[in-house]
N, C-alpha and C positions, 0 to 999 in steps of 0.2 A: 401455476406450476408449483409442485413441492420445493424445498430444500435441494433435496440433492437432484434435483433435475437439472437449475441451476448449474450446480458443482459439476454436474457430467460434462454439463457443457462446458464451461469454461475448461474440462480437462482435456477435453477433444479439440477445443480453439487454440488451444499455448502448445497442445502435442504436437499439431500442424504448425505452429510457429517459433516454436523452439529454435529448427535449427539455422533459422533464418533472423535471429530477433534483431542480431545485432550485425547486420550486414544492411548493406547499400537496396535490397531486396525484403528489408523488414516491412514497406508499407506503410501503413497507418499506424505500428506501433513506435515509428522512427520519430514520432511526436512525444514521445513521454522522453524523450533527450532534453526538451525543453526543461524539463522540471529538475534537471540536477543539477544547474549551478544554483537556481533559488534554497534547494537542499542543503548543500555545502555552503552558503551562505548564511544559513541559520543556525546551522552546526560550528561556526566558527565566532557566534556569539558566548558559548558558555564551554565550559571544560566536559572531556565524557570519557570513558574508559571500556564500555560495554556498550553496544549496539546493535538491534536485530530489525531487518530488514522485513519489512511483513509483504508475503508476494514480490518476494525478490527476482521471482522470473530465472535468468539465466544469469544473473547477477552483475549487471554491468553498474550500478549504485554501489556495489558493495569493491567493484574493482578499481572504482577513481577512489572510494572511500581511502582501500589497501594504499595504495600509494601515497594519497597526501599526509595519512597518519598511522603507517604502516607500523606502532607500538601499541595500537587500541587492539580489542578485541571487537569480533563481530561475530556474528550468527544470522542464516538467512532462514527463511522459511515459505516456502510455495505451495500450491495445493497440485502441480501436474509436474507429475516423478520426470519428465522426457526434460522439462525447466531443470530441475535440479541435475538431471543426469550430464545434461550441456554443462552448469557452473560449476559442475565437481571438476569438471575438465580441464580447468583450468588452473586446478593444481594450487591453490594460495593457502598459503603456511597460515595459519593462527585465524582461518574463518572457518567455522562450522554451517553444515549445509543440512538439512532437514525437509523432506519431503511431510508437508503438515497441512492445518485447516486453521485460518488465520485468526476463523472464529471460536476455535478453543487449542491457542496451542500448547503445545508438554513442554513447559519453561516454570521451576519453581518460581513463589513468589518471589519478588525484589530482586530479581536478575539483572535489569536492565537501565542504565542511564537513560536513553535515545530510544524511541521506535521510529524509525520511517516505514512509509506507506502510501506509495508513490502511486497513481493509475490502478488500483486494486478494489476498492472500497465500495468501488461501483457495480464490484461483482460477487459481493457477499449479500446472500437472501436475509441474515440475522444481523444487521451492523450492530446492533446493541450487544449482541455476545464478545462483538472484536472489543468493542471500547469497555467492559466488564473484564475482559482480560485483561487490554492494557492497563488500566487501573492495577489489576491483582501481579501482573509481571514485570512494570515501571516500579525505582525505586522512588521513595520520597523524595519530592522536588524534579522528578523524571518527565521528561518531556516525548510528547506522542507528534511528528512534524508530520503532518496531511496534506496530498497534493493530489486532484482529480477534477474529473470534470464539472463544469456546472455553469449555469448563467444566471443573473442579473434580475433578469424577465421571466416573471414567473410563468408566463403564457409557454410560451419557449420550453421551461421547466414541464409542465405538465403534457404538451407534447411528445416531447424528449420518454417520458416515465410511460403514457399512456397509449403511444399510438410506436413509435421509431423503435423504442428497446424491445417491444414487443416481438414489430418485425423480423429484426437481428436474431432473439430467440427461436422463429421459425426457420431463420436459414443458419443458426449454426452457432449464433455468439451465445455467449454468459452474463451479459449486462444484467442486471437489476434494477436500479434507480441510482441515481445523480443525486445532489442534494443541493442544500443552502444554507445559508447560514442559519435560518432558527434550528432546522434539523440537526446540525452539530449541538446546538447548544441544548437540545433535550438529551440525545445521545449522551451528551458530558453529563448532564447533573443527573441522570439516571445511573449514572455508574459513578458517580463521586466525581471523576476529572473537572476539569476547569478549563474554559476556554481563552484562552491568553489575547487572541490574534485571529484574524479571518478576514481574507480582501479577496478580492477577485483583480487575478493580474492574467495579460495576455488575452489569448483566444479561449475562453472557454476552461479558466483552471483557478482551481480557488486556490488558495494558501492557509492554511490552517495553524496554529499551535496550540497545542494543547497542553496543559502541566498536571501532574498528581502534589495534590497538595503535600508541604511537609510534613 
């Protein structure tokens, strides 16, 4: 499939689940819950003041964010306007919301302390564009915190990428491929980043961090 076959789809998948994401009725995406206290847990290793949230969805990352450090700045950015239209909803003083493409977004360089990019990554057809960005819109010393799917086993892996994601594309999803650890670590040095960190914790979820050198 091209590029934006991909992106169609993923904008018809989060359209249809928009208004549901963050209710008792989200399904399958009521698993990416899982990945924000490991979030907030990394984020309380270093100081930050700017944060953008990449495929921030309907912004439920950006809403525990608001609360526990309700003086930072934050900025979200999704690729399906119906996402953004739910988080604008919600009304939060001092976050900016952007309906965007994660793999090139309109953010001057050196904006940003923090990127997260939670369940998302999986469904960019260019990941090397996303991490060329974060490199150009992390400031020095900025940190990129990565959380998505993936396994261990590479068999599993090539499954997962060649037979199952496929499937999904015919009935309706936007996956692309999953990864592993060497695949961050080309992703990084192809775009200058640095790979800090990368384990596999839980069912099926790596943890990444990433830094832009000083």
């Amino acid at each position: 499939m091209r590029d934006s076959d991909y992106k169609d789809l993923s904008i018809k998948e989060f359209s249809k689940a928009a208004s549901v994401y963050e209710t008792d009725k989200a399904g399958v995406y009521k698993l990416c819950q899982k990945d924000y206290p490991d979030v907030l847990a990394e984020l309380e290793k270093e100081d930050f003041n700017d944060l953008l949230d990449c495929g921030c969805g309907t912004a439920p990352m950006l809403t525990l964010l608001k609360e526990k450090y309700p003086d930072k700045h934050y900025a979200g950015i999704d690729l399906t306007p119906k996402m953004i239209e739910v988080a604008k909803a919600k009304n939060m003083q001092g976050v900016e919301l952007l309906v965007g493409d994660c793999e090139n977004p309109p953010y001057p360089d050196n904006s940003f302390d923090v990127l997260i990019c939670c369940q998302s990554i999986h469904h960019y057809p260019n990941p090397q564009k996303f991490f060329d960005s974060a490199y150009r819109i992390l400031r020095p010393n900025g940190r990129l915190i990565l959380r998505d799917m993936t396994s261990s086993n590479s068999l599993i892996r090539w499954y997962l990428n060649h037979i199952e994601l496929p499937v999904l594309n015919l009935i309706g999803f936007g996956d692309v491929r999953i990864y592993w650890k060497n695949d961050i670590e080309k992703l990084c040095k192809n775009s200058g980043l640095k790979m800090e960190f990368f384990e596999k914790r839980g069912f099926m979820r790596l943890h990444c961090v990433v830094r832009k050198p000083a």
